[in-house]
C-alpha positions as CSV (number, residue, x, y, z in Angstrom):
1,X,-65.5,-0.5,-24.5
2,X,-68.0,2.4,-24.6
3,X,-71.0,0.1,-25.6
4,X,-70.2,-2.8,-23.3
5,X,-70.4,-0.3,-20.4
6,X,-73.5,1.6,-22.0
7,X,-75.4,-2.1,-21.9
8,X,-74.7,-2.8,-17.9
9,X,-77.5,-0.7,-16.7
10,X,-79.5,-2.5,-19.2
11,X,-78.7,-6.0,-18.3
12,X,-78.7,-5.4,-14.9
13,X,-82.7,-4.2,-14.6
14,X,-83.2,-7.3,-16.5
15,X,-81.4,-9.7,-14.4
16,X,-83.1,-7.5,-11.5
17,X,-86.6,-8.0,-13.0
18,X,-85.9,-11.7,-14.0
19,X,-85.0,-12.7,-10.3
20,X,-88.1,-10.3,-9.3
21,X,-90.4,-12.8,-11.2
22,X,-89.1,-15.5,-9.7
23,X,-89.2,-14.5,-6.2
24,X,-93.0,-13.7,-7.2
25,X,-93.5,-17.2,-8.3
26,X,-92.3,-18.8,-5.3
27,X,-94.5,-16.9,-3.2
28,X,-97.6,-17.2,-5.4
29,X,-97.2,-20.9,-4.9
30,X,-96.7,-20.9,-1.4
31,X,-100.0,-18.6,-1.0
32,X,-102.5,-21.6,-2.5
33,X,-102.4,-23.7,0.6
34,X,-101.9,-21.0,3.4
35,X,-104.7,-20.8,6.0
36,X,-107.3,-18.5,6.2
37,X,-108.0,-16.9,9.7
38,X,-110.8,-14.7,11.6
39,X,-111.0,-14.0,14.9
40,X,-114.1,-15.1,16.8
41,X,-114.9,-13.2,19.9
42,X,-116.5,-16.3,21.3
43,X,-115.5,-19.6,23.4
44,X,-113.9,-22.6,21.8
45,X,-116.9,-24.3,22.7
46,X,-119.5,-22.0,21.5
47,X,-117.4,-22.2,18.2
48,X,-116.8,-25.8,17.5
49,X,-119.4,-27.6,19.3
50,X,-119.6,-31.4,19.8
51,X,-117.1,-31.0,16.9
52,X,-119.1,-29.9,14.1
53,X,-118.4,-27.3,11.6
54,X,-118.9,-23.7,12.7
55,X,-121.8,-22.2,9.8
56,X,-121.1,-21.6,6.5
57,X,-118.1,-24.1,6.3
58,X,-119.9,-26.8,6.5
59,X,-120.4,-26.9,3.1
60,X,-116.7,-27.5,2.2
61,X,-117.1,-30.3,4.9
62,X,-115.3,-32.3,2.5
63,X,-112.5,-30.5,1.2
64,X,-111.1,-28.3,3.9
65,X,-109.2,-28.7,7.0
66,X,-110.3,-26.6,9.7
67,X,-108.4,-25.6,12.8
68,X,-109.8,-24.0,16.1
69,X,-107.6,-22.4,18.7
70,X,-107.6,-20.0,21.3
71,X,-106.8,-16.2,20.0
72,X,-103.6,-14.1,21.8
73,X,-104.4,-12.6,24.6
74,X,-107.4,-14.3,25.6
75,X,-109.3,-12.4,22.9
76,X,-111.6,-15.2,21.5
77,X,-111.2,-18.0,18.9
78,X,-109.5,-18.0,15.7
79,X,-110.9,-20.3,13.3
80,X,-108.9,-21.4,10.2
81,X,-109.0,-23.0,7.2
82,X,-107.7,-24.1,4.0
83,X,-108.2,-26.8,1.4
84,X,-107.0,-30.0,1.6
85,X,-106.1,-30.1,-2.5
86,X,-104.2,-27.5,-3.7
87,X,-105.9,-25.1,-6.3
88,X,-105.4,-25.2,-9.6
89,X,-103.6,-22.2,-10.8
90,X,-106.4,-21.7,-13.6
91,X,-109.1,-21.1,-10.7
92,X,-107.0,-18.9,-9.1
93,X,-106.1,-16.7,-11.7
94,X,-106.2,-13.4,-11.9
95,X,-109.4,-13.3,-14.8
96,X,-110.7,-16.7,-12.6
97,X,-110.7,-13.9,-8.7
98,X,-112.1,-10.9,-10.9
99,X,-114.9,-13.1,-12.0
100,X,-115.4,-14.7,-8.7
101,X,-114.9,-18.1,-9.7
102,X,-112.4,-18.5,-7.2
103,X,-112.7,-21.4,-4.8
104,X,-110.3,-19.4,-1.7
105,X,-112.8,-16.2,-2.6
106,X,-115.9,-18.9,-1.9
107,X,-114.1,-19.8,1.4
108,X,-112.8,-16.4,2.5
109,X,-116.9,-15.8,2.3
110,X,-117.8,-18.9,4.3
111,X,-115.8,-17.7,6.9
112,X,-116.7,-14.1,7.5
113,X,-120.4,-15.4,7.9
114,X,-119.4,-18.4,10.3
115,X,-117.9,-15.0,11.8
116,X,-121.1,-13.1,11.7
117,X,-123.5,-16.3,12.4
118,X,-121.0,-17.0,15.7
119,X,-121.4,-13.4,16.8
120,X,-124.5,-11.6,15.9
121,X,-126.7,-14.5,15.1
122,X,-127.5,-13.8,11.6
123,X,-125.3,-12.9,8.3
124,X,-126.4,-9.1,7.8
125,X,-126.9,-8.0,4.1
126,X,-127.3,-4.7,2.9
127,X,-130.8,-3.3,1.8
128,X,-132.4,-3.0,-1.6
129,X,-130.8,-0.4,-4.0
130,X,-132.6,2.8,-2.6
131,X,-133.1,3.8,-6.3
132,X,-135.1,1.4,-9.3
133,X,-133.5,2.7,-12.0
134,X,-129.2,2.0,-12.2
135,X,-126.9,5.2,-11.7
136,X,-123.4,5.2,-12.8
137,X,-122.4,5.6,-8.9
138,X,-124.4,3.0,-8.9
139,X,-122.7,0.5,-10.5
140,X,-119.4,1.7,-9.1
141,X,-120.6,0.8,-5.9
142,X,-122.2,-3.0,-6.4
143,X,-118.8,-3.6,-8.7
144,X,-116.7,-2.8,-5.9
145,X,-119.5,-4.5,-3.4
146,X,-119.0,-7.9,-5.7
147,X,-114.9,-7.4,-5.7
148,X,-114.5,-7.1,-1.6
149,X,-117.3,-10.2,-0.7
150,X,-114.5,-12.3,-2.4
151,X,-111.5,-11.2,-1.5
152,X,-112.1,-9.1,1.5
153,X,-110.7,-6.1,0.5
154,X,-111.5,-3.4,-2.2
């Protein structure tokens, strides 16, 4: 009776850790298709006009669907987007996003600089290294440079 109770905690973090997975699985498939979103602080027709692709998404003409709506409170336009075909779970990958081969990472991009192109006029990049030779700050820096132009975050 002893060991039977000793082994309750035990089967209970990995029922607990097995229906944790799962959850986690369900979500991860649900996330493939969801739409991507920015916020343009421009009219609907500045945005879409004549019906044309805003920018940089034109060149996913083909495989994305693209909605264009007015943002809350009168704030803009938010343009979305997502593909048409889901992803294969090998492109999306952890290894395949820390590598950039991504296909959502190449889309997140193309719409921060529709963003930028909508607003300002032109994608801004930053400048030249200010040193020739690499530092190890350095390469911390374009690492984590590479990592947030994909996903958007650090």
């Amino acid at each position: 009776m002893k060991k039977a109770l000793w082994m309750l905690p035990i089967v209970a973090a990995g029922v607990a850790a097995a229906r944790k997975a799962g959850t986690a699985h369900r979500s991860e498939d649900r996330t493939a298709d969801r739409w991507l979103t920015v916020t343009v602080n421009r009219s609907m027709s500045d945005v879409r006009p004549a019906g044309k692709l805003p920018g940089s998404l034109r060149r996913f003409a083909d495989e994305i669907d693209v909605r264009v709506s007015p943002a809350p409170g009168d704030r803009g336009t938010e343009v979305a987007a997502r593909f048409r075909e889901p992803v294969s779970a090998a492109s999306s990958s952890a290894p395949a996003r820390l590598a950039g081969r991504d296909p959502r990472q190449e889309l997140r991009l193309a719409l921060r600089e529709t963003k930028a192109l909508l607003e300002a006029g032109e994608v801004l990049r930053p400048d030249a290294p200010p040193t020739t030779r690499p530092t190890p700050g350095g390469k911390l820096v374009e690492l984590f440079t590479r990592r947030s132009g994909g996903e958007g975050v650090l």
